[in-house]
Structures are given as structure tokens and as C-alpha cells.
C-alpha positions as CSV (number, residue, x, y, z in Angstrom):
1,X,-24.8,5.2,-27.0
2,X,-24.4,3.2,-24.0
3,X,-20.9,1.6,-25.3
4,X,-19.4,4.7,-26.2
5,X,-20.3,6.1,-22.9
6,X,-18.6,3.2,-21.2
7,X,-15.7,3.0,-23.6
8,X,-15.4,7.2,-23.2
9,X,-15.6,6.2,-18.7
10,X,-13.1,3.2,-19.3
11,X,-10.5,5.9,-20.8
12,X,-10.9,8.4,-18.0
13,X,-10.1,5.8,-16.1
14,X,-6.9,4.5,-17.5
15,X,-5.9,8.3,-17.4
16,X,-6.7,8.4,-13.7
17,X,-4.5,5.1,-12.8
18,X,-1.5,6.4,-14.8
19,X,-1.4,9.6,-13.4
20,X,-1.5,7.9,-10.1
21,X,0.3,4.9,-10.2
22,X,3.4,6.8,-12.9
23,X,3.2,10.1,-12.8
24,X,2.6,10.3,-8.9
25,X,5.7,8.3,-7.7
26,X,7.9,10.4,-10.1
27,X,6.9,13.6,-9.8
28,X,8.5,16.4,-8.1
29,X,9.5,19.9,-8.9
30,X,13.1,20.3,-10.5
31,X,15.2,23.4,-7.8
32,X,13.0,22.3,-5.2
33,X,14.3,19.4,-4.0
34,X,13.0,17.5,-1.2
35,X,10.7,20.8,0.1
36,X,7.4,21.2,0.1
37,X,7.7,17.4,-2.0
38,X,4.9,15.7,0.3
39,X,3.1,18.8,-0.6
40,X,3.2,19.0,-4.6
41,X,2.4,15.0,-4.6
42,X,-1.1,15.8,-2.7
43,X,-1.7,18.9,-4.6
44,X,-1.2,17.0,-7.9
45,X,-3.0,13.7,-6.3
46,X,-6.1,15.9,-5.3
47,X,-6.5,18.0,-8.9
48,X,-6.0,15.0,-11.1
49,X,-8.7,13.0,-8.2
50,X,-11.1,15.9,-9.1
51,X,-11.1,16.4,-12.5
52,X,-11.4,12.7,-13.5
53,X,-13.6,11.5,-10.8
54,X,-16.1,14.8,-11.4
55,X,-15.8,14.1,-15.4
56,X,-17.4,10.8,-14.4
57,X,-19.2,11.8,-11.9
58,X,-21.3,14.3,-14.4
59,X,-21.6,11.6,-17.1
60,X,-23.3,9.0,-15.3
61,X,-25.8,12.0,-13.7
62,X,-26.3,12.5,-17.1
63,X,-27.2,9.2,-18.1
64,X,-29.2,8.7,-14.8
65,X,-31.4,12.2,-15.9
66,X,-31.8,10.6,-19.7
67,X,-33.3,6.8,-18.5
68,X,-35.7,8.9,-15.5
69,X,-37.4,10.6,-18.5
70,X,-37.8,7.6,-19.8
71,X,-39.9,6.8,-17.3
72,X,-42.8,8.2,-15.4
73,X,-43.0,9.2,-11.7
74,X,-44.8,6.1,-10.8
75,X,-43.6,3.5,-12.7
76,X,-40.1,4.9,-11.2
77,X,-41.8,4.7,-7.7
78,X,-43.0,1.5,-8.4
79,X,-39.4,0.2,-9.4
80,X,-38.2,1.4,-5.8
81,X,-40.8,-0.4,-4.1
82,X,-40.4,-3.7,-6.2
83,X,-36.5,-3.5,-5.5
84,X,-36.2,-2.2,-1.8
85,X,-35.6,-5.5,-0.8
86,X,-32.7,-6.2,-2.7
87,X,-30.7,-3.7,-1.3
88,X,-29.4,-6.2,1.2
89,X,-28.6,-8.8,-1.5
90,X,-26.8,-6.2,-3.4
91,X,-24.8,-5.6,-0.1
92,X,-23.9,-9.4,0.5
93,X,-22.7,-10.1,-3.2
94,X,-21.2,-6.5,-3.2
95,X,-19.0,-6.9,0.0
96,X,-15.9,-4.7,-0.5
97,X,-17.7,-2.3,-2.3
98,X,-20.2,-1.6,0.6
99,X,-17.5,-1.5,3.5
100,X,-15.4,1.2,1.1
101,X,-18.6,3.2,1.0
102,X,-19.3,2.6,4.8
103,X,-15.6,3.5,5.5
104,X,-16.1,7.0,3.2
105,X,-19.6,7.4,4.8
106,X,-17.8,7.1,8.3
107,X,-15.1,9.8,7.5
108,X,-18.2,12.2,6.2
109,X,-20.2,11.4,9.6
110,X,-17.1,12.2,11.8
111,X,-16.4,15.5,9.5
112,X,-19.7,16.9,10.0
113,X,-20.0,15.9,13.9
114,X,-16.4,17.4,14.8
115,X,-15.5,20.4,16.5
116,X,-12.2,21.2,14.2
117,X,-13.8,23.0,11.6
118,X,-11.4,22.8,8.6
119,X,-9.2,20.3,9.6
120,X,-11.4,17.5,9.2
121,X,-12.2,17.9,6.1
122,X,-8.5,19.1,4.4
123,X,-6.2,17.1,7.1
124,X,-3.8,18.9,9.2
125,X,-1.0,20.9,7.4
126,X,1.4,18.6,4.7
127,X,-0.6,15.8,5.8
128,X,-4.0,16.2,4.0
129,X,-5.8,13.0,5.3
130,X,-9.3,14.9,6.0
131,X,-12.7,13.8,4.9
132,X,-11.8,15.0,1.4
133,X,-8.9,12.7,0.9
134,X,-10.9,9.9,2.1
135,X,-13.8,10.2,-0.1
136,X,-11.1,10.6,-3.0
137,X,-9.6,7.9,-2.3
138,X,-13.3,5.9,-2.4
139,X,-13.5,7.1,-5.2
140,X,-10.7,5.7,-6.8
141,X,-11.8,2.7,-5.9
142,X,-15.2,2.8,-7.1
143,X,-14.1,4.1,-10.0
144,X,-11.6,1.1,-10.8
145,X,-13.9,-1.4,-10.0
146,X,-16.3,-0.1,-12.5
147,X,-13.8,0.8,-15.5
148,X,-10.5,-0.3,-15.2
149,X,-11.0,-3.6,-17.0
150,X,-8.4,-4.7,-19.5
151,X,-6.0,-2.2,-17.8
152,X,-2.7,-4.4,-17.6
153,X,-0.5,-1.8,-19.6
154,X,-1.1,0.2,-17.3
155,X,-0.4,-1.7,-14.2
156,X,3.1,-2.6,-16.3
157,X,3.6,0.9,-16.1
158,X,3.0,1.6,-12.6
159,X,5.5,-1.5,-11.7
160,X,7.8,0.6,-13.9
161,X,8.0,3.7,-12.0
162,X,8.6,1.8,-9.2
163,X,11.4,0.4,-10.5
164,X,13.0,3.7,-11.5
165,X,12.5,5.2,-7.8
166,X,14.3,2.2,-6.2
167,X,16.7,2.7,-9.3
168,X,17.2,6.0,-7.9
169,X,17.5,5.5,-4.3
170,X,19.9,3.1,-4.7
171,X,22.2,5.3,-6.4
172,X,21.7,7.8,-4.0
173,X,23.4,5.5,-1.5
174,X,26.6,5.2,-4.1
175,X,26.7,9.3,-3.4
176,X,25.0,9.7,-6.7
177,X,22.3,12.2,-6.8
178,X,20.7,12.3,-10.6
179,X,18.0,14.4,-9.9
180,X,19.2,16.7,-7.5
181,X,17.2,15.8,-4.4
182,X,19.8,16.1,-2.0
183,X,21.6,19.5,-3.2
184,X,22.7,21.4,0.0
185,X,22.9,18.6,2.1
186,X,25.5,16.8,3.6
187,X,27.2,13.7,5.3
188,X,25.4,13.8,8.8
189,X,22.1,15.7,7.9
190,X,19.1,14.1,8.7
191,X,17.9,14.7,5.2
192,X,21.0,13.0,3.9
193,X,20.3,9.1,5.5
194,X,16.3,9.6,5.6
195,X,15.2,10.9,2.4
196,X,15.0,9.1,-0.8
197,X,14.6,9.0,-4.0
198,X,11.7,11.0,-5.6
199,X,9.2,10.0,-2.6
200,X,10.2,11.7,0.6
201,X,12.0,9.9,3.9
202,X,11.8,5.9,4.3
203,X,8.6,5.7,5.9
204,X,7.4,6.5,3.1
205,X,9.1,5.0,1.1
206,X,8.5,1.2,2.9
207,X,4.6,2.5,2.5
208,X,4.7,3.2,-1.1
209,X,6.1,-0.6,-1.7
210,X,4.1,-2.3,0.5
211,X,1.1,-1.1,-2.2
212,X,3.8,-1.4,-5.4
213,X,5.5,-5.1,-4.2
214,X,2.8,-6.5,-3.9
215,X,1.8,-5.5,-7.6
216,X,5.1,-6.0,-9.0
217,X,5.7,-9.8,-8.0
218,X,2.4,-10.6,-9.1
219,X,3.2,-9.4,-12.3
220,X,6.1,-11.6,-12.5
221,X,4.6,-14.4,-11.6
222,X,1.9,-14.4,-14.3
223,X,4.8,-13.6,-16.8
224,X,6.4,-16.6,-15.3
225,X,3.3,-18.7,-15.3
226,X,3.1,-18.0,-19.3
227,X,5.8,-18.6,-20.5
228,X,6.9,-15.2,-21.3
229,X,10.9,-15.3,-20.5
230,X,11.4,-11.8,-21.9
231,X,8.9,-10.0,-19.5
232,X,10.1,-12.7,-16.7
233,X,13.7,-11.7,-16.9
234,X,12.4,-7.9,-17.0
235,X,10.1,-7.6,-14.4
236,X,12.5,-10.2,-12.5
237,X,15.5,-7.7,-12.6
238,X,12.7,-4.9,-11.4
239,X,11.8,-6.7,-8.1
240,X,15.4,-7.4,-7.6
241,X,16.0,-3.7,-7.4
242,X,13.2,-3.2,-5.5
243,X,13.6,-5.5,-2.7
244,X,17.2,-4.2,-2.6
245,X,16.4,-0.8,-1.8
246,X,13.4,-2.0,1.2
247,X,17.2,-3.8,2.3
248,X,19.3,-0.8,2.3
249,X,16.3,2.3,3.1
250,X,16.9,2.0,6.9
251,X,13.6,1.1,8.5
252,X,13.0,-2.1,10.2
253,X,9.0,-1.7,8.1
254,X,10.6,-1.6,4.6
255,X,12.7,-5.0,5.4
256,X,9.0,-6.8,6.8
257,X,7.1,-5.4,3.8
258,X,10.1,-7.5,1.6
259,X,10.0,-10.1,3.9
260,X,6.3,-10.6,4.0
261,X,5.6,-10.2,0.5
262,X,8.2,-12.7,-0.5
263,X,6.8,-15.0,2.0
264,X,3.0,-14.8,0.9
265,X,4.4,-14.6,-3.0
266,X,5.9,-18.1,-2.6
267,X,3.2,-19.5,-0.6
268,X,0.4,-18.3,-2.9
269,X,2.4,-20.0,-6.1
270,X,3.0,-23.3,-3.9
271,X,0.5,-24.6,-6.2
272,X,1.0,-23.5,-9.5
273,X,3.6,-25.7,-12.1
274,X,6.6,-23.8,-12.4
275,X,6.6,-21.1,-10.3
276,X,8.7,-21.6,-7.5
277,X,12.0,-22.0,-9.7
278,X,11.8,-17.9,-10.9
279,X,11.1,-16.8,-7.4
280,X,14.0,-18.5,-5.8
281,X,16.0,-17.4,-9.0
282,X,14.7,-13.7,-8.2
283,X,15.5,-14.5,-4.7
284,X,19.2,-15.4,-5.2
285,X,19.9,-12.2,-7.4
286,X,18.5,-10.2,-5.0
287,X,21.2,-11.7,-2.4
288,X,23.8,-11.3,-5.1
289,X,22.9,-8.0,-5.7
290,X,22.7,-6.9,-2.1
291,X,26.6,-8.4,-1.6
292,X,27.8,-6.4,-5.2
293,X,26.3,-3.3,-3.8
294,X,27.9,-3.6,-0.3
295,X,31.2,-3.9,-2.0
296,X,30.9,-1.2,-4.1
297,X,29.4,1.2,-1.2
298,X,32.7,0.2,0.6
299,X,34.9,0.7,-2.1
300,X,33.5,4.2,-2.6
301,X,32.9,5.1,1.3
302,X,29.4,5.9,1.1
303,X,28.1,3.6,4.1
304,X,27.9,6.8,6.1
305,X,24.2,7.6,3.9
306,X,23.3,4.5,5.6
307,X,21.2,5.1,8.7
308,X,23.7,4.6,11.6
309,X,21.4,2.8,14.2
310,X,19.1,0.6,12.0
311,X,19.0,-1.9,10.1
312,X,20.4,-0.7,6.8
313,X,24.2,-0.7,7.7
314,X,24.0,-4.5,8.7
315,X,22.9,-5.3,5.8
316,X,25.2,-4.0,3.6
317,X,28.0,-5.4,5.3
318,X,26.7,-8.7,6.2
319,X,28.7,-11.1,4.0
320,X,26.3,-14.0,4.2
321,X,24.4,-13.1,0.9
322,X,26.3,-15.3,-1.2
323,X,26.0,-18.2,0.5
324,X,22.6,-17.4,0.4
325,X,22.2,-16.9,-3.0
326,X,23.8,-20.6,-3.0
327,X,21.3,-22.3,-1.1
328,X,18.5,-20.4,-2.9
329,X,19.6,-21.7,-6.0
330,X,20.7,-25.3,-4.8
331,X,17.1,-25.0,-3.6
332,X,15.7,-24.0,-7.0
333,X,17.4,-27.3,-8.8
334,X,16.5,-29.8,-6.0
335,X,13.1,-28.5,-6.6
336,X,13.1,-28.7,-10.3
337,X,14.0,-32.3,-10.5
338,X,12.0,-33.8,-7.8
339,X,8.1,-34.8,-9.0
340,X,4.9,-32.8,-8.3
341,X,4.3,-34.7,-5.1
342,X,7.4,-34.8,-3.3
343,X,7.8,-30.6,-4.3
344,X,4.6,-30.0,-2.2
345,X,6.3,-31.6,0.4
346,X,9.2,-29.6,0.0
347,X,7.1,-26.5,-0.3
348,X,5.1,-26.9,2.9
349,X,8.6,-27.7,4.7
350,X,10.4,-24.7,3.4
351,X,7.5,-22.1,4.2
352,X,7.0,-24.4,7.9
353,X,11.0,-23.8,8.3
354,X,10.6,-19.9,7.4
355,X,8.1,-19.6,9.3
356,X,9.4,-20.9,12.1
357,X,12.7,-18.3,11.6
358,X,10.4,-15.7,11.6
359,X,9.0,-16.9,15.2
360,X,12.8,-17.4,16.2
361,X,13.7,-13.6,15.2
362,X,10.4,-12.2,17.1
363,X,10.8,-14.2,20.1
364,X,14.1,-12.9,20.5
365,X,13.9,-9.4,19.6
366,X,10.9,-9.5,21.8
367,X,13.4,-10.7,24.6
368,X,16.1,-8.6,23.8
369,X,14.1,-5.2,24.6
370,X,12.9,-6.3,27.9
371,X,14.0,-4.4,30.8
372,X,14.2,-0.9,28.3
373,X,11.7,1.4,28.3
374,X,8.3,1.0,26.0
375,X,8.0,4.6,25.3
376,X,11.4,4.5,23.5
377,X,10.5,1.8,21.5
378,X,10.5,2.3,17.8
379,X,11.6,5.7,17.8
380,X,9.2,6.5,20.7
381,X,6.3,5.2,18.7
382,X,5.7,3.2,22.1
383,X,4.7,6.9,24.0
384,X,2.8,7.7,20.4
385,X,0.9,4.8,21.0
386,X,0.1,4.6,24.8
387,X,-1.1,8.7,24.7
388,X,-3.3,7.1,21.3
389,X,-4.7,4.9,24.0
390,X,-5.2,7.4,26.9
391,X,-7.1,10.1,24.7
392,X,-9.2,7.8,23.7
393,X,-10.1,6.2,27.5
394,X,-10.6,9.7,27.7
395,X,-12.8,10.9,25.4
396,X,-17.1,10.8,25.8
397,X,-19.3,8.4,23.9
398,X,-19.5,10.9,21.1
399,X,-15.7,11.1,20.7
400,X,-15.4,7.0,21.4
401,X,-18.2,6.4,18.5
402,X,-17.2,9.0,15.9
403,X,-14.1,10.5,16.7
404,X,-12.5,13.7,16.6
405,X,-12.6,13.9,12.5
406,X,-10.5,12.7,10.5
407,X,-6.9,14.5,10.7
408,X,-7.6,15.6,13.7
409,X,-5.4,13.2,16.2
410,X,-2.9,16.0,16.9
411,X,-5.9,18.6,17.3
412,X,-7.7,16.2,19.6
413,X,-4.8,15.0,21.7
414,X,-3.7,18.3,22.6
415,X,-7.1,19.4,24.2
416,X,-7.4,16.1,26.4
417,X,-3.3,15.6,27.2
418,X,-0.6,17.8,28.6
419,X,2.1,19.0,26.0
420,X,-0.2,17.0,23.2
421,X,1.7,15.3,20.6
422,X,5.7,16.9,21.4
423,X,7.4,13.8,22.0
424,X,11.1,15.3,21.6
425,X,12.6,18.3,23.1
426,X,16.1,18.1,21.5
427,X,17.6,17.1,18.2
428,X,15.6,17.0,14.4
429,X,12.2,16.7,16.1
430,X,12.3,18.6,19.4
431,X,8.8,20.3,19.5
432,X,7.9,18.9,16.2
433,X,3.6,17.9,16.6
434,X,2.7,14.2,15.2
435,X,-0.1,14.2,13.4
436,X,-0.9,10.1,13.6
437,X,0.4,7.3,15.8
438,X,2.4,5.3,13.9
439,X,-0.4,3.0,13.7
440,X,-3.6,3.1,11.5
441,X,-5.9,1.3,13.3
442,X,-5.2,3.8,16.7
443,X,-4.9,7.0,14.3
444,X,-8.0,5.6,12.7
445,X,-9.6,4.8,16.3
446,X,-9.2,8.3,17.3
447,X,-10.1,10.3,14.3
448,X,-12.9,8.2,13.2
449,X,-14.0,6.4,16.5
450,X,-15.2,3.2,16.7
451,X,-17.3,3.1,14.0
452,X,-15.1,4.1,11.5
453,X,-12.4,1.4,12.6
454,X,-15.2,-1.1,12.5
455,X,-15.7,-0.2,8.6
456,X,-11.8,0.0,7.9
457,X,-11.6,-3.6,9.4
458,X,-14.4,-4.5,7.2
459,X,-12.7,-3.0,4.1
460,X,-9.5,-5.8,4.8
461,X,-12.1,-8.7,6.1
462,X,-14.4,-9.0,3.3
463,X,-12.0,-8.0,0.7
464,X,-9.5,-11.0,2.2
465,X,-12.6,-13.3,1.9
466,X,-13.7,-12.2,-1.4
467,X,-10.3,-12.0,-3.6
468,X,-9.2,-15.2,-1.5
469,X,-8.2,-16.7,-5.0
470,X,-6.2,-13.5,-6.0
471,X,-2.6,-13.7,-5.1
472,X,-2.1,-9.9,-5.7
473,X,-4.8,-9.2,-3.2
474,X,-3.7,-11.3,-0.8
475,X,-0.1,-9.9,-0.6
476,X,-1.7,-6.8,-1.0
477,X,-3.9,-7.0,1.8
478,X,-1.7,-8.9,3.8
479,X,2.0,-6.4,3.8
480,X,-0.5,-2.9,3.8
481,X,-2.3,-4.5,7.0
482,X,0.9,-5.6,8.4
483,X,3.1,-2.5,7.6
484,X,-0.2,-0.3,8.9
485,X,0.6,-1.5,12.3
486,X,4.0,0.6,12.2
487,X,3.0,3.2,9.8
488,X,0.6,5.9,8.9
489,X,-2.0,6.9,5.8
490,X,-0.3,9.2,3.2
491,X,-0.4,10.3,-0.6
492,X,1.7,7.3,-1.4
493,X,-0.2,4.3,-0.2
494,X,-3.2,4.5,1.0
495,X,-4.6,6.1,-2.3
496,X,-2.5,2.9,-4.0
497,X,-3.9,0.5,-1.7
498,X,-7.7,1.8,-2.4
499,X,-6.9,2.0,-6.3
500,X,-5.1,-1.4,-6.8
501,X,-8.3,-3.2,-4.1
502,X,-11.0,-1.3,-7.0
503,X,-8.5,-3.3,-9.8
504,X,-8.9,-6.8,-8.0
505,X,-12.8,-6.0,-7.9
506,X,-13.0,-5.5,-11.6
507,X,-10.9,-8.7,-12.0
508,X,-13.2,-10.6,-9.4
509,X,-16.5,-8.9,-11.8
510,X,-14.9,-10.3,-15.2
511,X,-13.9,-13.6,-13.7
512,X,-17.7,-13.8,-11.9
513,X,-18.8,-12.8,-16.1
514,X,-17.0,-15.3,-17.7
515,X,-17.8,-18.2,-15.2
516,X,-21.8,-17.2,-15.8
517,X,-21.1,-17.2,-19.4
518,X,-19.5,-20.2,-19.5
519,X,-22.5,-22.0,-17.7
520,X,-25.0,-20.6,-19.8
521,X,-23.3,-21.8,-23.0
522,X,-22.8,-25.4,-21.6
523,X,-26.9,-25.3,-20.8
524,X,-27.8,-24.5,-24.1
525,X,-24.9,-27.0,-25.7
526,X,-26.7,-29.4,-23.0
């Protein structure tokens, strides 16, 4: 009885990932186009959240109700008392798990205690990031930590949708539009340069892949890392496409989410045989392919779908990719022939020199905008983030602890600043409201105070400290955390992010299993 209920959970589970990580990405409603898109993705997110996680929920009541009349009363009570003192042990091996629950148990605390009624609990209007969404997302988690063991088809499948949005993106920026998206559009809409593929504008977009790139190279590299050319060369091509399209989106975010997650990929496979040679392979085709689809943008005069003023336009024109695709693959045979020793040399030197770049590029971009204005900085997320700052100097200990509720940074702003959230008063977004800060960690400081920032901090610490052996959850953990600095919580990644951290829990659980089990037999053959 007890298998088939967990083999009966295990499925629900598999059904909840792919609707989530496949049928999620993909789905939007054929006439619609890009309206109301942000809208049918949460709608489906929530019912398929619901259904599953209640379907589970009910079966393990049900199994809880069948062992308590088992027992009696007081050898139940007696069990309590005996065990209250493992709680905290449970905690301390348990780490994630409890800072997830504290982080849900923080949104529910704030929801009750704030004055916005509705809002904090459903999220403000196409956003949805109330108390419910939260404790969904939770969910999720719990839910693959417990039961999504063995799930890898499913991950393959996920990494697959991913492919086919960037697929279709970039061939929305040849003027192609396969689905329909951008019907009634044109050249120098807003909608035109910003929205893509079957997710919505770039932001989302770059927020969707810092969850997915992660998930994708690691897949790679274990193909790699066995042998298996066939997958390699598949799931090779797939990243290729997928950095290519963080390249040509047009936000600065999407390029540091590629950047990142490269970075971390190679240095996380620094000592593994054999590993190093596919990435820089995967690295030079996604160079090549970023100078072939340049050249055909140009030769079909689509460059004007590129955004105008970002990053995007350089890119495609920049004709240094192939003689970076040179060096990466002069790289990749140097490496090859030298022995094991001197290629950790030539590791540490090459992720040193990166590194170093990287400090090169920040120093001077750093340099290059002073003397303009802060508050115009990134779009104006600079005045997003100084009036973060102010309403929450200004808020009581109540508000400071707890927040306004979760969702409720526009609501709360407006009360405590003049003209709230407006930050435009001409062009796409003149009086538009913003419902976050462009920054989780002050969106998350204001809706759920200190307290709940102190658990979402938790959620990234102990996970980095636990999984510290998982390369997935250390790129994972690593480009969310990063790209939440710039970004916001929506339907696309956050609710990735807490699924994909319950998947490395269950992997961390079986590896923890097999270790004991190993041990035990080498006792008994002792």
C-alpha cells in the first residue's frame, strides 16, 4: 500500500513538472497574440498548481488519518513528547527545506497583518505575486523534493521547450513570425523590438533563462561526461541557440545571465576529465552562429527588430565572433593535448584572465556613467530603487518587520510617496504604475519586510552550502541571485527557480541514500 501510494505521488509529480517546465513556456492562446499572455500563463500555472498539489495534498491526509488510528491518543501523545526535541535536528539536516517553509510562512504572516485586503494574497493585477503564488510556488518545491526522483526525461523535456522558444525568437528577429505573436505590429512599435517569442518582453525572457540555462548546460555536461556524443551534439546545438538569443534579446540581464552561467559552467567542470573541450566547442559555435545570424539579419534588413539603444544591435554587427570562435577552438586543442597537471593550470589562468575582463568591463562602465544622473540609470530603475529605499526609511516597525504584503509595493508606495510609482509622463510608459523595483531583494524588503528578506536570503545561503557539490545548483543559484538584482519575480522564473531547487533536494536525498547504503554494506562485508 505504501509503494503504490508513493509510486501513484511520484506520477502526479512528473505531471506537475511537465506542465510547468513544457507546457508553461509554450503556451499561449492562438488570435491572441501577445495580450493578456502574462495572464493565461498564471491562470494555467495556478490551476495546474492546485489541482496537483491538492491531489497530494488529500493523499498524504489520508495516509496521516489511517496510521493515527493505528494508534491511541496517548501513545500518539507520547511520540510527541519523546520527539519534540528533534525538531531542531530535523531543521539543521533539513536546511533548504526549512528556509522555503520560513520564506512561505513569511509571505502568509505579511498577508494576514496587511492593510491591502485582496492584493496580498492574489498580487496586483497581471502580476499575481500575492501570498497565494508564494505558497504555490513552496509547494512546488516541497513537492519535488519529495517525488521527483528519477525524473530526468522530464528535465530533457523542459531543456527542450526552451530550445524551441529561443528557436522562435530568433526567427522573429529574421522578420519571421511562425506563430503569429506579432500580427498588427510593426517596424517601430514597442511590441515589435521588446516582445518575444512565446514568453512575453525580454525581461522576461532573460528571467525565464537564468532558471532554464542553468539546467540546460548541466545537462550537457553530464551527456558529455558519459560519453553520450549523440545527446552531446543535441543538447550542444540547444545551448547554442539559447545563448544566441540572451545575445540578440536586447537587455544588458539576458547577456550577464549567458555570461555568468558560462562562467560558473566552466569553472564547476574545471575538474572533471573531459569537459572543458565540449564547452569551448559549444562556445565557438555559439560565436559562429552569432556572426552567420548577423549576416543574414543584414542581408534581409531586419536589424531594425533589434532594440535601438541596447546591447542587441552591437552584437549583431560586431564582427569579432569569428576570430573568437578561433581562439576558443585553438584553446580547446592546446587544452586537449597538454597533461592533467599543466590543464589545471591553464584552467585557473583562463577563468583568473576572464575574470579579470569582467572587472575591466565593470570598472569602466562604472566610470563611464559618472557625471549622468542615477535616477536614469537602467531605464530609470535607479529612481525605482532610491523611492524602494525611501518608503521603506519611512515606514513603522510593523511595516519595516513585515511589510506591506506581498504584491503590494505599488499599493504601499503610493500611500507614503507623492505620485507613487509613475516614473514616466511621456512615451510607452507615461503613467504606467510599477508594481516591483527591478530588484527582488528591495521588492521583497518592502512587501515582506525584514523578516521575509531574512528567510529569502536563507533560501540562496543554505541551499549554496548544501548543493555545494551540484553544478546545476550552483549556476542555478548563482545567475537567479545575480539576475534578481536587475529583475523582478514572475510566472516564468521564480516558480522555475523554486521547482528546479526541490529537484537538486531530491538528488542531494538519493545521493545522502546511496552513500548510507553503501556504508552499511561495507560494515556487514567488514
Amino acid at each position: 500500500m505504501e509503494n503504490r501510494r508513493e509510486e501513484f505521488l511520484k506520477t502526479v509529480c512528473q505531471i506537475y513538472m511537465a506542465a510547468v517546465l513544457v507546457v508553461l513556456p509554450l503556451y499561449y492562446i492562438p488570435g491572441n497574440g501577445y495580450y493578456k499572455l502574462g495572464d493565461s500563463k498564471y491562470y494555467l500555472y495556478r490551476n495546474i498548481s492546485l489541482i496537483c498539489m491538492g491531489i497530494c495534498l488529500a493523499v498524504q491526509i489520508i495516509a496521516v488519518v489511517r496510521s493515527c488510528r493505528m494508534e491511541n491518543s496517548s501513545s500518539s501523545g507520547m511520540y510527541m513528547r519523546k520527539n519534540g526535541g528533534k525538531i531542531i535536528r530535523w531543521c539543521r539536516e533539513h536546511s533548504v527545506v526549512t528556509a522555503v517553509c520560513l520564506y512561505g510562512f513569511c509571505a502568509l504572516l505579511s498577508a494576514i497583518c496587511s492593510s491591502y485586503g485582496r492584493t496580498a494574497w492574489v498580487g496586483e493585477w497581471e502580476w499575481y505575486m500575492g501570498a497565494v503564488t508564494i505558497c504555490l510556488m513552496v509547494g512546488g518545491f516541497l513537492m519535488a523534493a519529495d517525488y521527483s526522483g528519477q525524473c530526468i526525461r522530464i528535465l530533457y523535456l523542459g531543456e527542450a521547450a526552451s530550445v524551441i522558444v529561443a528557436l522562435i525568437g530568433l526567427l522573429q528577429k529574421l522578420g519571421y513570425d511562425p506563430l503569429g505573436l506579432l500580427k498588427g505590429y510593426v517596424v517601430g512599435d514597442w511590441e515589435y523590438t521588446h516582445m518575444l517569442s512565446t514568453l512575453g518582453n525580454n525581461n522576461w525572457l532573460s528571467g525565464y533563462y537564468s532558471v532554464m540555462l542553468p539546467l540546460s548546460l548541466s545537462l550537457f555536461c553530464k551527456a558529455a561526461e558519459e560519453g553520450r556524443r549523440a545527446a552531446s551534439i543535441l543538447l550542444g546545438g540547444g545551448n547554442v541557440l539559447v545563448v544566441m538569443m540572451l545575445f540578440l534579446q536586447g537587455s544588458d540581464g539576458g547577456v550577464m545571465v549567458a555570461c555568468v552561467t558560462l562562467w560558473i559552467c566552466f569553472w564547476s567542470s574545471r575538474k572533471k576529465n573531459g569537459l572543458w573541450e565540449p564547452l569551448l566547442v559549444l562556445l565557438s559555435g555559439a560565436c559562429v552562429g552569432m556572426l552567420l545570424w548577423g549576416k543574414v539579419m543584414q542581408s534581409l534588413g531586419t536589424y531594425d527588430i533589434l532594440l535601438q539603444d541596447g546591447i542587441a544591435r552591437k552584437m549583431a554587427v560586431w564582427q569579432g565572433w569569428f576570430l573568437l570562435a578561433v581562439v576558443c577552438l585553438l584553446f580547446c586543442g592546446i587544452h586537449y593535448a597538454l597533461p592533467e597537471k599543466k590543464k589545471r593550470a591553464l584552467q585557473i589562468g583562463a577563468l583568473c584572465g576572464s575574470l579579470l575582463l569582467a572587472a575591466g568591463v565593470i570598472i569602466w562602465y562604472i566610470l563611464k556613467l559618472q557625471g549622468s544622473d542615477f535616477v536614469e540609470w537602467g531605464n530609470r530603475r535607479g529612481m525605482l530603487w532610491q523611492m524602494a529605499w525611501q518608503g521603506f526609511c519611512r515606514g513603522d516597525l510593523k511595516q519595516k518587520l513585515l511589510g506591506a504584503g506581498p504584491d503590494c509595493f505599488a499599493a504601499y508606495l503610493e500611500q507614503v510617496l507623492p505620485g507613487g510609482t509613475v516614473l514616466f509622463d511621456k512615451g510607452y510608459f507615461a503613467g504606467s504604475i510599477f508594481t516591483n523595483a527591478h530588484n527582488e531583494w528591495l521588492t521583497t524588503l518592502i512587501n515582506l519586510g525584514v523578516l521575509g528578506t531574512t528567510a529569502y536570503a536563507a533560501v540562496f545561503l543554505t541551499a549554496l552550502r548544501k548543493y555545494r557539490r551540484n553544478s546545476m545548483a550552483i549556476m542555478l543559484l548563482f545567475t537567479y541571485g545575480m539576475h534578481s538584482l536587475i529583475s523582478f519575480q514572475q510566472v516564468l522564473n521564480t516558480p522555475f527557480f523554486f521547482l528546479l531547487l526541490g529537484v537538486c533536494e531530491a538528488e542531494q536525498r538519493m545521493n545522502q541514500q546511496y552513500n548510507t547504503d553503501t556504508h552499511e554494506e561495507s560494515i556487514e562485508v567488514g
